[in-house]
mmCIF file of the N, C-alpha and C atoms, coordinates in Angstrom:
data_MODEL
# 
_entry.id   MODEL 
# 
loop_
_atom_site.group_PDB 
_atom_site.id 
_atom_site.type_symbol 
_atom_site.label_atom_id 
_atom_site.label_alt_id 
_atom_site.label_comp_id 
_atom_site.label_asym_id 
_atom_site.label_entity_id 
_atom_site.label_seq_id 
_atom_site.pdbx_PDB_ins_code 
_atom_site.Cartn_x 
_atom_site.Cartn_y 
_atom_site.Cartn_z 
_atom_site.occupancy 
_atom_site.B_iso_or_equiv 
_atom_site.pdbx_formal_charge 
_atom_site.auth_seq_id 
_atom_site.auth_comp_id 
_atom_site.auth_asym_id 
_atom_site.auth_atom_id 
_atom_site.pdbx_PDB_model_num 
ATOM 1   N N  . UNK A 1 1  ? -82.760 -27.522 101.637 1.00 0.00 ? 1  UNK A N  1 
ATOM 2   C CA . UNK A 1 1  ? -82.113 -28.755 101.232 1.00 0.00 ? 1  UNK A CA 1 
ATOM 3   C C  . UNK A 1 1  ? -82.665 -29.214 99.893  1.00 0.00 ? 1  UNK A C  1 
ATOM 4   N N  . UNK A 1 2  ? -81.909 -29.385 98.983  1.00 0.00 ? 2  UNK A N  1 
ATOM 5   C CA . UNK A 1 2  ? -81.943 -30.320 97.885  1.00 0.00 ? 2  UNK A CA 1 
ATOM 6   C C  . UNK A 1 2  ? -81.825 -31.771 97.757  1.00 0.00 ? 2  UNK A C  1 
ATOM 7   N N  . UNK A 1 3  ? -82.997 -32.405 97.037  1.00 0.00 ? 3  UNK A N  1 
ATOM 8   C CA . UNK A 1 3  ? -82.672 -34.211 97.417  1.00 0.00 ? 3  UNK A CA 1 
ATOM 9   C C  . UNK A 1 3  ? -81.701 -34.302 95.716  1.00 0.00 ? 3  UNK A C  1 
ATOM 10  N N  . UNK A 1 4  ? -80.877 -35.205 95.922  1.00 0.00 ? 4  UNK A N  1 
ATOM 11  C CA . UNK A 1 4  ? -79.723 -35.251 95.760  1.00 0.00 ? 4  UNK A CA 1 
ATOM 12  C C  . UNK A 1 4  ? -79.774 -37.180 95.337  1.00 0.00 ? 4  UNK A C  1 
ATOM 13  N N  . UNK A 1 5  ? -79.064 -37.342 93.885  1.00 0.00 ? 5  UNK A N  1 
ATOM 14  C CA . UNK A 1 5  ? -79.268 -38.739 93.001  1.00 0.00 ? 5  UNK A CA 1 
ATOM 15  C C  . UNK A 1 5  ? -77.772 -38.946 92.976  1.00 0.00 ? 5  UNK A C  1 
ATOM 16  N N  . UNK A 1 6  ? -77.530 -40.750 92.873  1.00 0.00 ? 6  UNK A N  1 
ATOM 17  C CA . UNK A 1 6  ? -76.349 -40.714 92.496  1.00 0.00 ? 6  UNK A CA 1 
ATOM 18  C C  . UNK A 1 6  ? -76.416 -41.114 90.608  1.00 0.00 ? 6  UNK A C  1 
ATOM 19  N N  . UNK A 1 7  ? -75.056 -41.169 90.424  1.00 0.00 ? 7  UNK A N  1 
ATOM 20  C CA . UNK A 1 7  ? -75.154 -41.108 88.863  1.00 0.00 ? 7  UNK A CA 1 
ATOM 21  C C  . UNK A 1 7  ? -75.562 -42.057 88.093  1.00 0.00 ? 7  UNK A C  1 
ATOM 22  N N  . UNK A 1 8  ? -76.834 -43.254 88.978  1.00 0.00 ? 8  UNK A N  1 
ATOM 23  C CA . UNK A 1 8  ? -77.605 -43.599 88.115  1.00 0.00 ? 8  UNK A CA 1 
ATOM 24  C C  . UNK A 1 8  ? -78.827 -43.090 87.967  1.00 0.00 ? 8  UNK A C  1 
ATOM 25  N N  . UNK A 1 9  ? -79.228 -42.036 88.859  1.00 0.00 ? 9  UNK A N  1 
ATOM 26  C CA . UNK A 1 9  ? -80.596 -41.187 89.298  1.00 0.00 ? 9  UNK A CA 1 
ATOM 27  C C  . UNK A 1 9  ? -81.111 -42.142 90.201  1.00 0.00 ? 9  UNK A C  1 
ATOM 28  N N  . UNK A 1 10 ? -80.366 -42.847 90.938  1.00 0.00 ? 10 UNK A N  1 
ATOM 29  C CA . UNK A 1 10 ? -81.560 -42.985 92.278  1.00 0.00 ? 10 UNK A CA 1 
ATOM 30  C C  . UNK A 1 10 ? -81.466 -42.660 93.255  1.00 0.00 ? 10 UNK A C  1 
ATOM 31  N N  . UNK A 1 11 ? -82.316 -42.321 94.127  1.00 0.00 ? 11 UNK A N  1 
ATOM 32  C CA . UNK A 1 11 ? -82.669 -41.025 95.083  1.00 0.00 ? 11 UNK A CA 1 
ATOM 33  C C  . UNK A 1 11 ? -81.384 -41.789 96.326  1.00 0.00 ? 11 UNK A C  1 
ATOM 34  N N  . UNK A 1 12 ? -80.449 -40.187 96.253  1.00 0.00 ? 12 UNK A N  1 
ATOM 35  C CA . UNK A 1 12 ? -79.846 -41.121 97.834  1.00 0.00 ? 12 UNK A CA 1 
ATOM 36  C C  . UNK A 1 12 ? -80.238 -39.908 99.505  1.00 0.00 ? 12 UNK A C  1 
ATOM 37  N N  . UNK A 1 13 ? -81.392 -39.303 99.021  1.00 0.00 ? 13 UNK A N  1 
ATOM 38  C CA . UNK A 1 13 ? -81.643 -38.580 100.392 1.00 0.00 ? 13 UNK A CA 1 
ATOM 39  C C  . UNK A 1 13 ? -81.254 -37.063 100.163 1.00 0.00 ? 13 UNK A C  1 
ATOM 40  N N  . UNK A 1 14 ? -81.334 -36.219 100.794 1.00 0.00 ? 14 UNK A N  1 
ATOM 41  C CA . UNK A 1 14 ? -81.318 -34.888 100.736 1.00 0.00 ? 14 UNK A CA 1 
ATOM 42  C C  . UNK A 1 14 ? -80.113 -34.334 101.095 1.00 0.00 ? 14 UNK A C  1 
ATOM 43  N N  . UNK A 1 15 ? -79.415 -33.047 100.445 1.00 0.00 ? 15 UNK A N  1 
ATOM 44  C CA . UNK A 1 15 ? -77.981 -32.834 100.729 1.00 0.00 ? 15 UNK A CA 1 
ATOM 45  C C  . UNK A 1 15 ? -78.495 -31.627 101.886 1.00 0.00 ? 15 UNK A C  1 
ATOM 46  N N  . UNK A 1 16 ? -77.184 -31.413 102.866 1.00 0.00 ? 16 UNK A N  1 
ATOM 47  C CA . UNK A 1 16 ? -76.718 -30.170 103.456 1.00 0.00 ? 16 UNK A CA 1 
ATOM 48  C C  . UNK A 1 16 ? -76.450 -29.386 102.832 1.00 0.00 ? 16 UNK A C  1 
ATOM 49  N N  . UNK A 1 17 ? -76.179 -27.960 103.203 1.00 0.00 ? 17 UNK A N  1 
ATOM 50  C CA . UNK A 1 17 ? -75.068 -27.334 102.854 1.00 0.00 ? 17 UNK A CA 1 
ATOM 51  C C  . UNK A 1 17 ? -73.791 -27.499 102.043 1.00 0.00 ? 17 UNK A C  1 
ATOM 52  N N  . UNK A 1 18 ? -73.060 -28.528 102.063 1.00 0.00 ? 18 UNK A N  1 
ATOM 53  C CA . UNK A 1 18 ? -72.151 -29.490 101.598 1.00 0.00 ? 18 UNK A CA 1 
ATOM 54  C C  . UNK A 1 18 ? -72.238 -29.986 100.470 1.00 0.00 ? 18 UNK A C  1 
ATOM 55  N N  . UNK A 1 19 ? -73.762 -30.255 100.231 1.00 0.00 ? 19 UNK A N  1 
ATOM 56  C CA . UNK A 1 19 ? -73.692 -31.433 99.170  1.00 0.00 ? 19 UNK A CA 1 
ATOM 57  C C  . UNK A 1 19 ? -73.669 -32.706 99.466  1.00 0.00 ? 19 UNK A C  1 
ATOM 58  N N  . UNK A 1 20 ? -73.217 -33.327 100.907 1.00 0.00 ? 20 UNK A N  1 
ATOM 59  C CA . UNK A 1 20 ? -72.923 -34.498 100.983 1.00 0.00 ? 20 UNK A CA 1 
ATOM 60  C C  . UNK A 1 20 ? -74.391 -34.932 101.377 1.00 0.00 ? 20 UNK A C  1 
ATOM 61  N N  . UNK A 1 21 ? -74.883 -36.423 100.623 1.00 0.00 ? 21 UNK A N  1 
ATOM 62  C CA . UNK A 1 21 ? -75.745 -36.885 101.303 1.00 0.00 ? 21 UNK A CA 1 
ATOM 63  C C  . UNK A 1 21 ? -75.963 -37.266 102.350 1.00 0.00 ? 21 UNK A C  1 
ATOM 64  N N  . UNK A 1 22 ? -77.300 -36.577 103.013 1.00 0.00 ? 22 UNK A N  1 
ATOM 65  C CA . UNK A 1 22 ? -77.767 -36.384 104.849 1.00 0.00 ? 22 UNK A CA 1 
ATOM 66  C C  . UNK A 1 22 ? -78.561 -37.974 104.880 1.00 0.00 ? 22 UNK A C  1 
ATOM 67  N N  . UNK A 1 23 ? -77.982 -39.047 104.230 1.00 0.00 ? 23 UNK A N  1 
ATOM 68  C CA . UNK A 1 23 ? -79.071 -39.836 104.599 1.00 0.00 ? 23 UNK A CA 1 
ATOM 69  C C  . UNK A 1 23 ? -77.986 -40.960 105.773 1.00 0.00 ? 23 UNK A C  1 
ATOM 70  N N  . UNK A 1 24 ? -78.727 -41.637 106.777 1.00 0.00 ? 24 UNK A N  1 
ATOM 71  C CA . UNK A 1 24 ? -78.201 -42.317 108.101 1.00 0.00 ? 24 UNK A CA 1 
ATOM 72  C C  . UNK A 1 24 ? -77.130 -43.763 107.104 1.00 0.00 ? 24 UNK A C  1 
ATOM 73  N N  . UNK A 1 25 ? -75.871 -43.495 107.605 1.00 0.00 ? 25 UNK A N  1 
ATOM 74  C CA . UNK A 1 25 ? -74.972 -44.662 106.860 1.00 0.00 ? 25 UNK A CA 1 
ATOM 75  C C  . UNK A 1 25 ? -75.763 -45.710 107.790 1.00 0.00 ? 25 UNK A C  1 
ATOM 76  N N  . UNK A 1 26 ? -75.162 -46.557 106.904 1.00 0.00 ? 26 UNK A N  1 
ATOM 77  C CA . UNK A 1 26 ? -75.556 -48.105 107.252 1.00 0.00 ? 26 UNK A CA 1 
ATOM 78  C C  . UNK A 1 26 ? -74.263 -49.069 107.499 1.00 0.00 ? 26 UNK A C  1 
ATOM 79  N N  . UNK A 1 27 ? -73.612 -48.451 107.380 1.00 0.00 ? 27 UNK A N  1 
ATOM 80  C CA . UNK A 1 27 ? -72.245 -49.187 108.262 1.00 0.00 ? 27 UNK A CA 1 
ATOM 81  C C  . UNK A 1 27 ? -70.518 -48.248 107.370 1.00 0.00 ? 27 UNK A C  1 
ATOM 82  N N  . UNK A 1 28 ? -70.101 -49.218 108.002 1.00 0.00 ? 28 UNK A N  1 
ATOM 83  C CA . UNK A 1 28 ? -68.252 -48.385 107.195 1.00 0.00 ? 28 UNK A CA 1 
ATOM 84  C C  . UNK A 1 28 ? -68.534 -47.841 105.876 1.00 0.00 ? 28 UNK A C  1 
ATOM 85  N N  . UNK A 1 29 ? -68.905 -48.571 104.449 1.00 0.00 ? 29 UNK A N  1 
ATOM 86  C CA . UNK A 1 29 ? -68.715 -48.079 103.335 1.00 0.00 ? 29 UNK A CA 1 
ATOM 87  C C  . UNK A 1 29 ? -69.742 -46.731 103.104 1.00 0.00 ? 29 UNK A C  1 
ATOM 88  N N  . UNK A 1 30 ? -70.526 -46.573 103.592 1.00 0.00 ? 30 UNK A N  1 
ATOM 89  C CA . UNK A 1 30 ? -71.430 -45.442 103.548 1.00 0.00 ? 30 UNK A CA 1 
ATOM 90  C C  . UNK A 1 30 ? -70.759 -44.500 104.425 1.00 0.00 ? 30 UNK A C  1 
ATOM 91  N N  . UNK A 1 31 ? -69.831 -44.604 105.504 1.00 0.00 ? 31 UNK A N  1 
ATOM 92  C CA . UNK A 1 31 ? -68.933 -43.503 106.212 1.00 0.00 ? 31 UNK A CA 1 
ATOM 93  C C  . UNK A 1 31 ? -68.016 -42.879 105.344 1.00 0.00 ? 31 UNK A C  1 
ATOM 94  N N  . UNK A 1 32 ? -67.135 -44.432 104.403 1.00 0.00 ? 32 UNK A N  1 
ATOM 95  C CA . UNK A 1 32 ? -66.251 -43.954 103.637 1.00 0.00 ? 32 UNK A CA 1 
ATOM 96  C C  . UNK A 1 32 ? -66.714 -42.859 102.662 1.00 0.00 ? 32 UNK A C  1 
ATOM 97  N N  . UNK A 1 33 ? -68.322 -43.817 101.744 1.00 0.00 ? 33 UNK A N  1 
ATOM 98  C CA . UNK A 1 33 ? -68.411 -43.125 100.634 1.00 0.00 ? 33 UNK A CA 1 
ATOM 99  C C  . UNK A 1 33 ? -68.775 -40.977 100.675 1.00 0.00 ? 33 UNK A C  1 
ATOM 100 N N  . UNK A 1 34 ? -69.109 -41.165 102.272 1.00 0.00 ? 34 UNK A N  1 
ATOM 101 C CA . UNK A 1 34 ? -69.388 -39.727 102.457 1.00 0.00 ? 34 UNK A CA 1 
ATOM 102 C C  . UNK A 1 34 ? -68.096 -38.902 102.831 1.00 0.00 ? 34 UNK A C  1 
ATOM 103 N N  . UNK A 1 35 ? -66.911 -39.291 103.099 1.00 0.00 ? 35 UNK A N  1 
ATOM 104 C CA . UNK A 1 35 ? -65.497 -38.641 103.709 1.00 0.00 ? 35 UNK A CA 1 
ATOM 105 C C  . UNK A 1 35 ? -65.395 -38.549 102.017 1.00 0.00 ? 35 UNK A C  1 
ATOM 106 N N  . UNK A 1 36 ? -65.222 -39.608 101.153 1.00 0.00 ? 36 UNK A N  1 
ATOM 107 C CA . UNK A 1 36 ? -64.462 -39.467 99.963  1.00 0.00 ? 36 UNK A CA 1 
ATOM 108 C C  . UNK A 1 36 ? -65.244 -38.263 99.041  1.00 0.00 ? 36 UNK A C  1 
ATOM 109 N N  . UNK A 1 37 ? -66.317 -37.798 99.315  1.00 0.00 ? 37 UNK A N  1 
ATOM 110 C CA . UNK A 1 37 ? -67.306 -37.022 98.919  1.00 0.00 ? 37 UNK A CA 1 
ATOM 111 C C  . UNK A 1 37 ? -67.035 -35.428 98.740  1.00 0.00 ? 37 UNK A C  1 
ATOM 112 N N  . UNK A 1 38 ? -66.613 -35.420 100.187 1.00 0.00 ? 38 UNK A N  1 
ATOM 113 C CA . UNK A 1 38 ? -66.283 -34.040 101.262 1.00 0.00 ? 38 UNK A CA 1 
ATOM 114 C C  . UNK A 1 38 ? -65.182 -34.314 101.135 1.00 0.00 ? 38 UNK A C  1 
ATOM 115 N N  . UNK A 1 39 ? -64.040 -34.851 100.722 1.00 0.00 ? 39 UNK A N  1 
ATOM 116 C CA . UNK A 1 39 ? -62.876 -34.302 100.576 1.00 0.00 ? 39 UNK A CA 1 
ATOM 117 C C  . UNK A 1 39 ? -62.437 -34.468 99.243  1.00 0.00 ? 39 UNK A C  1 
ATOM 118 N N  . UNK A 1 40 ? -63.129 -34.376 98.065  1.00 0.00 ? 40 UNK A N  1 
ATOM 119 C CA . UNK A 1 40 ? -62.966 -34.463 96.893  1.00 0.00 ? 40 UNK A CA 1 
ATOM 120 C C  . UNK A 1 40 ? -62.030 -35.576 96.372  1.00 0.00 ? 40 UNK A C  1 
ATOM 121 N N  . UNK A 1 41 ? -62.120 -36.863 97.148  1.00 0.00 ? 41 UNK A N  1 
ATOM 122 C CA . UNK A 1 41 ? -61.434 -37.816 96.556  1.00 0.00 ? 41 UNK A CA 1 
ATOM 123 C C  . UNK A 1 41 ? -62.091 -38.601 95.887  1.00 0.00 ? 41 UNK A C  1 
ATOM 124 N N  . UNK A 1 42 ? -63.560 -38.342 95.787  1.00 0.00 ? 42 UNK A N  1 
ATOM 125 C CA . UNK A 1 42 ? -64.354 -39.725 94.742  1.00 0.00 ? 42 UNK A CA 1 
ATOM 126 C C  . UNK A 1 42 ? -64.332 -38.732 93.045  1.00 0.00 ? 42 UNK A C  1 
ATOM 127 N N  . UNK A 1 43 ? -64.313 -37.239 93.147  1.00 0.00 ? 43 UNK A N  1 
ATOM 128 C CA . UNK A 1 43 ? -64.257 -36.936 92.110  1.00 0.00 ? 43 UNK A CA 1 
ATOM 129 C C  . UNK A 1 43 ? -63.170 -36.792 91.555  1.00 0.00 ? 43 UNK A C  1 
ATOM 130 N N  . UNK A 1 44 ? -61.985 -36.806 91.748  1.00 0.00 ? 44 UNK A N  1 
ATOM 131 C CA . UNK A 1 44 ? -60.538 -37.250 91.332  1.00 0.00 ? 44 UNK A CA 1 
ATOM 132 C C  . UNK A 1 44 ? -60.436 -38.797 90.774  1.00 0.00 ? 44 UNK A C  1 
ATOM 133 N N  . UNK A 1 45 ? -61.156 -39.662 91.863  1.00 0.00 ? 45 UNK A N  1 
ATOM 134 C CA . UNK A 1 45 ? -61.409 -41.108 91.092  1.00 0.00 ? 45 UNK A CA 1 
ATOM 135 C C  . UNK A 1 45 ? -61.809 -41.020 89.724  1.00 0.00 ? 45 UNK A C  1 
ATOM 136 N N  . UNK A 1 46 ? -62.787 -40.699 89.842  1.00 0.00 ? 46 UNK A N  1 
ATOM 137 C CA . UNK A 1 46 ? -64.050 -40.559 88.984  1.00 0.00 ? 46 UNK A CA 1 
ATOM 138 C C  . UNK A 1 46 ? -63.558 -40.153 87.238  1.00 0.00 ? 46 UNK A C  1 
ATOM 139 N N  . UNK A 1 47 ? -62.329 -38.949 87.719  1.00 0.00 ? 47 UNK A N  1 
ATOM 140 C CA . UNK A 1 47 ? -61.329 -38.562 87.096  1.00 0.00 ? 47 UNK A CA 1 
ATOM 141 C C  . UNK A 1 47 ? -60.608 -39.122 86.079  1.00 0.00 ? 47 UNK A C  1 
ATOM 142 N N  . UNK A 1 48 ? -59.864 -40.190 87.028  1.00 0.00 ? 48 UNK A N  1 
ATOM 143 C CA . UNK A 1 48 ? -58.880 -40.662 87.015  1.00 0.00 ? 48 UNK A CA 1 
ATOM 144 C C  . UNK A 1 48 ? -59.358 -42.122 86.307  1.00 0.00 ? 48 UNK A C  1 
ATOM 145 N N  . UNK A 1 49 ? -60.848 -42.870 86.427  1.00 0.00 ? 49 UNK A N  1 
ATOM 146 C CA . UNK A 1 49 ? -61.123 -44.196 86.037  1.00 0.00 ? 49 UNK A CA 1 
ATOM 147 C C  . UNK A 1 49 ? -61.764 -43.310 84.500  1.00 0.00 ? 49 UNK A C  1 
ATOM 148 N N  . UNK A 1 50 ? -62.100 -42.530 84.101  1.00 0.00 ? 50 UNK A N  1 
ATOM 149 C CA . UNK A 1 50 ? -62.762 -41.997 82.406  1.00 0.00 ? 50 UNK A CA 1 
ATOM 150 C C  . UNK A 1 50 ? -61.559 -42.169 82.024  1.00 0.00 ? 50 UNK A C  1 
ATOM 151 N N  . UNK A 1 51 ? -60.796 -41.611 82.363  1.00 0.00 ? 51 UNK A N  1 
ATOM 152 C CA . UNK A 1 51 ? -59.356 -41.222 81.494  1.00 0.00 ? 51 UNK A CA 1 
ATOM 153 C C  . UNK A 1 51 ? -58.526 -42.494 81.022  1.00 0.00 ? 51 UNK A C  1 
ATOM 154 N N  . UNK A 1 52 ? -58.950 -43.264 81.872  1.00 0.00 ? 52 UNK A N  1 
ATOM 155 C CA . UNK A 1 52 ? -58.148 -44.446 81.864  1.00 0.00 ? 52 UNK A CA 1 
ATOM 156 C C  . UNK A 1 52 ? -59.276 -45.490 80.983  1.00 0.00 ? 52 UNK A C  1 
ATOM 157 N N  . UNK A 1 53 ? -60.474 -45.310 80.414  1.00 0.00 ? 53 UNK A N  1 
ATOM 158 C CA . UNK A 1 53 ? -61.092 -46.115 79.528  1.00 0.00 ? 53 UNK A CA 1 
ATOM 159 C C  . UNK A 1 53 ? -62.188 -46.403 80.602  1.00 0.00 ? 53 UNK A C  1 
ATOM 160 N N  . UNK A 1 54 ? -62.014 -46.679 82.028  1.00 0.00 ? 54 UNK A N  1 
ATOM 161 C CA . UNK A 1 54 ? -63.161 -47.718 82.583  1.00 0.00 ? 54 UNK A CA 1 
ATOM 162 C C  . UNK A 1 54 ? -64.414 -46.908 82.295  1.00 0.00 ? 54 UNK A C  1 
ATOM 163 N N  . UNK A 1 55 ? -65.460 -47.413 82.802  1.00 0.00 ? 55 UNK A N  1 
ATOM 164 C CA . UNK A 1 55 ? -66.839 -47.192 83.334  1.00 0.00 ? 55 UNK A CA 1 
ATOM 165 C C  . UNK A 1 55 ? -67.105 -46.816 84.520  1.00 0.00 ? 55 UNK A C  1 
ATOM 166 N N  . UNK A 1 56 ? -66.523 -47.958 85.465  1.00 0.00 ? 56 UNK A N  1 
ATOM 167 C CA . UNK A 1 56 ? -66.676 -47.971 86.931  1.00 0.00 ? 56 UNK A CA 1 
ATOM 168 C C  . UNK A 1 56 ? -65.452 -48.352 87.575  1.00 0.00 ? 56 UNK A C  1 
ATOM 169 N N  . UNK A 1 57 ? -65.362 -47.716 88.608  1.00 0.00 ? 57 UNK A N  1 
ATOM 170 C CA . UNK A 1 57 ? -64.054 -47.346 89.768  1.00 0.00 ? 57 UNK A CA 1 
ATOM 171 C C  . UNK A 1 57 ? -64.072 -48.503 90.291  1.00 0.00 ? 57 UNK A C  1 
ATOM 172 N N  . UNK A 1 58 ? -65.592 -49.354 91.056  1.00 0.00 ? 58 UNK A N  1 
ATOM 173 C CA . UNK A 1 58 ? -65.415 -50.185 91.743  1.00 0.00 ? 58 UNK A CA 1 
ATOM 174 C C  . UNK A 1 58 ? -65.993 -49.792 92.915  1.00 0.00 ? 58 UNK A C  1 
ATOM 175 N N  . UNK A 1 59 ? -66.523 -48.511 93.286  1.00 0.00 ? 59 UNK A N  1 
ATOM 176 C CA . UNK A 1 59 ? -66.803 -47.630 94.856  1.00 0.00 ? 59 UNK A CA 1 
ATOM 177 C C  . UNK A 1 59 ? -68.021 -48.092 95.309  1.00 0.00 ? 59 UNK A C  1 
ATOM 178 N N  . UNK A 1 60 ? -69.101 -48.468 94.615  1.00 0.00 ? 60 UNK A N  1 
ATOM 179 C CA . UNK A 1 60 ? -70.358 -49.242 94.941  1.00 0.00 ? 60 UNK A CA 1 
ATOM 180 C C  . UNK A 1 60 ? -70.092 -50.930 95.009  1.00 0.00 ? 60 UNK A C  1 
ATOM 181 N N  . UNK A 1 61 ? -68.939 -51.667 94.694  1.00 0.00 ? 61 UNK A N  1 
ATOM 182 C CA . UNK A 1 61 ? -68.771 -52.913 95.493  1.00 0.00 ? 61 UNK A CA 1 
ATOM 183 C C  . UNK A 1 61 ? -68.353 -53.276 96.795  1.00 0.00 ? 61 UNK A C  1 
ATOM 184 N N  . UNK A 1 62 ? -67.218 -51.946 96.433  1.00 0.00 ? 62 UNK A N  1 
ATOM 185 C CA . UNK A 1 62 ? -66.438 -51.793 97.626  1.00 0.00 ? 62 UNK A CA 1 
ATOM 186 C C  . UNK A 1 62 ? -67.274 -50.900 98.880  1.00 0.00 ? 62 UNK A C  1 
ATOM 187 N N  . UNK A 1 63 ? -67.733 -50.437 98.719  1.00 0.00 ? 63 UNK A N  1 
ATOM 188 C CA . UNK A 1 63 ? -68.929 -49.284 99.827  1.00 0.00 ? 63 UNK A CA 1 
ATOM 189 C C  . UNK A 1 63 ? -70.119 -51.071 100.219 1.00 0.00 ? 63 UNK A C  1 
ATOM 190 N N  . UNK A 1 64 ? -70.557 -51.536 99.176  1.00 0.00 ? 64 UNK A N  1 
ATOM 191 C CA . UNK A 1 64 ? -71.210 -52.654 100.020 1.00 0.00 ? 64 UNK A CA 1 
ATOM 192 C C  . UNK A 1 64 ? -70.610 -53.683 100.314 1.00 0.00 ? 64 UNK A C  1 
ATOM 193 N N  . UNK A 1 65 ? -69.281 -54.267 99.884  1.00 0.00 ? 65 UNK A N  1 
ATOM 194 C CA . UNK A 1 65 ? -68.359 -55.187 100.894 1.00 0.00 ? 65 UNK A CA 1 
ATOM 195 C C  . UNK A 1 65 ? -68.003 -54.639 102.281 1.00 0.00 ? 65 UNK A C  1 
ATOM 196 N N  . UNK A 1 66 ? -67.681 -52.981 102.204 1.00 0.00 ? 66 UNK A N  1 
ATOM 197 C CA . UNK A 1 66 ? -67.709 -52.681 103.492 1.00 0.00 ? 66 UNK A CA 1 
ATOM 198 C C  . UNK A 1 66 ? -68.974 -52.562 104.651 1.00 0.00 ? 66 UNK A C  1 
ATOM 199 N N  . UNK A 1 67 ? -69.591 -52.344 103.697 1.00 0.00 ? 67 UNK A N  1 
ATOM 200 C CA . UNK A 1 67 ? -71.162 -52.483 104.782 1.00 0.00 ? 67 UNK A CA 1 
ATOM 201 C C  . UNK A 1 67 ? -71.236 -53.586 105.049 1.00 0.00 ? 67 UNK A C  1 
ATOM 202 N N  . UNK A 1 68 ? -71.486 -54.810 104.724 1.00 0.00 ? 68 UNK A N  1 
ATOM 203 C CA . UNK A 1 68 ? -71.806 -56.249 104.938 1.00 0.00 ? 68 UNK A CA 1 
ATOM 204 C C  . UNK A 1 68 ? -70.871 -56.898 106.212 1.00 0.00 ? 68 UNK A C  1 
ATOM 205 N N  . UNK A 1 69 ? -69.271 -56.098 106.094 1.00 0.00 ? 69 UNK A N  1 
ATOM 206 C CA . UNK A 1 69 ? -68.695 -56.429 106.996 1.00 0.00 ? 69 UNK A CA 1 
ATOM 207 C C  . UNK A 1 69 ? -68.609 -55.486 108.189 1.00 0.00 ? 69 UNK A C  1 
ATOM 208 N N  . UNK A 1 70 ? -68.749 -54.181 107.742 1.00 0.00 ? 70 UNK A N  1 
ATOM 209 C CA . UNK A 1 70 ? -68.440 -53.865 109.369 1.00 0.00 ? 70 UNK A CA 1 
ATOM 210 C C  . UNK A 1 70 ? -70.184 -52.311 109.251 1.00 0.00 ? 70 UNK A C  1 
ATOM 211 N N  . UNK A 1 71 ? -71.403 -53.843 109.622 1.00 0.00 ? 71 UNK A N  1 
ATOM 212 C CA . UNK A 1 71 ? -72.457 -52.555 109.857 1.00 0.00 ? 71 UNK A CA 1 
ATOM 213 C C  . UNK A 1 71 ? -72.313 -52.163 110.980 1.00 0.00 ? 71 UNK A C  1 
ATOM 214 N N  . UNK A 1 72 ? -73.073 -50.565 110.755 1.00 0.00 ? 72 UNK A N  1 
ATOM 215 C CA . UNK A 1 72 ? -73.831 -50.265 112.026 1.00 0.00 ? 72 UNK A CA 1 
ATOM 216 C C  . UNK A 1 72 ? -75.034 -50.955 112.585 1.00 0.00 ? 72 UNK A C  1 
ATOM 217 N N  . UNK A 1 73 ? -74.793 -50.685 114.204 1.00 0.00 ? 73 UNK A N  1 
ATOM 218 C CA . UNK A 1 73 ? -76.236 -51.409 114.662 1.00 0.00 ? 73 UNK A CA 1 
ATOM 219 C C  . UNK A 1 73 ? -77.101 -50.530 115.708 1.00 0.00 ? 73 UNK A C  1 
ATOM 220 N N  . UNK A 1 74 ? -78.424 -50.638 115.337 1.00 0.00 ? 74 UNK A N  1 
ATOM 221 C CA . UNK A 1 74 ? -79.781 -49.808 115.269 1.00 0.00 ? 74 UNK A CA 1 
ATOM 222 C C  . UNK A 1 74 ? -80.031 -50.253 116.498 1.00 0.00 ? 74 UNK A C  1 
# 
């Protein structure tokens, strides 16, 4: 396993096989942000928001609006 940064370099836990980060979600947006991962829909975003001028998609507000509202519980 390789530990594995997101694209500001901070550590998000160690990948599988996959690539996808093995670290324990913390509620919905950390489920999402790992499906959109593994099915190549955050890098099509990712894509799709350069091309279009932005910076940011929005996936780290939206990944912690979804956590805040629907966590997991420990």
């Amino acid at each position: 396993m390789a530990k594995i940064y997101d694209k500001f370099g901070k550590p998000l836990g160690y990948s599988n096989s996959t690539g996808i980060p093995s670290h324990q979600s913390k509620g919905l947006g950390d489920t999402v942000e790992k499906f959109t991962r593994a099915t190549g829909i955050k890098k099509a975003v990712d894509v799709v928001t350069k091309a279009m001028g932005k910076k940011d998609c929005g996936c780290k507000k939206r990944k912690d609006k979804l956590n805040k509202a629907f966590p997991y519980k420990k």
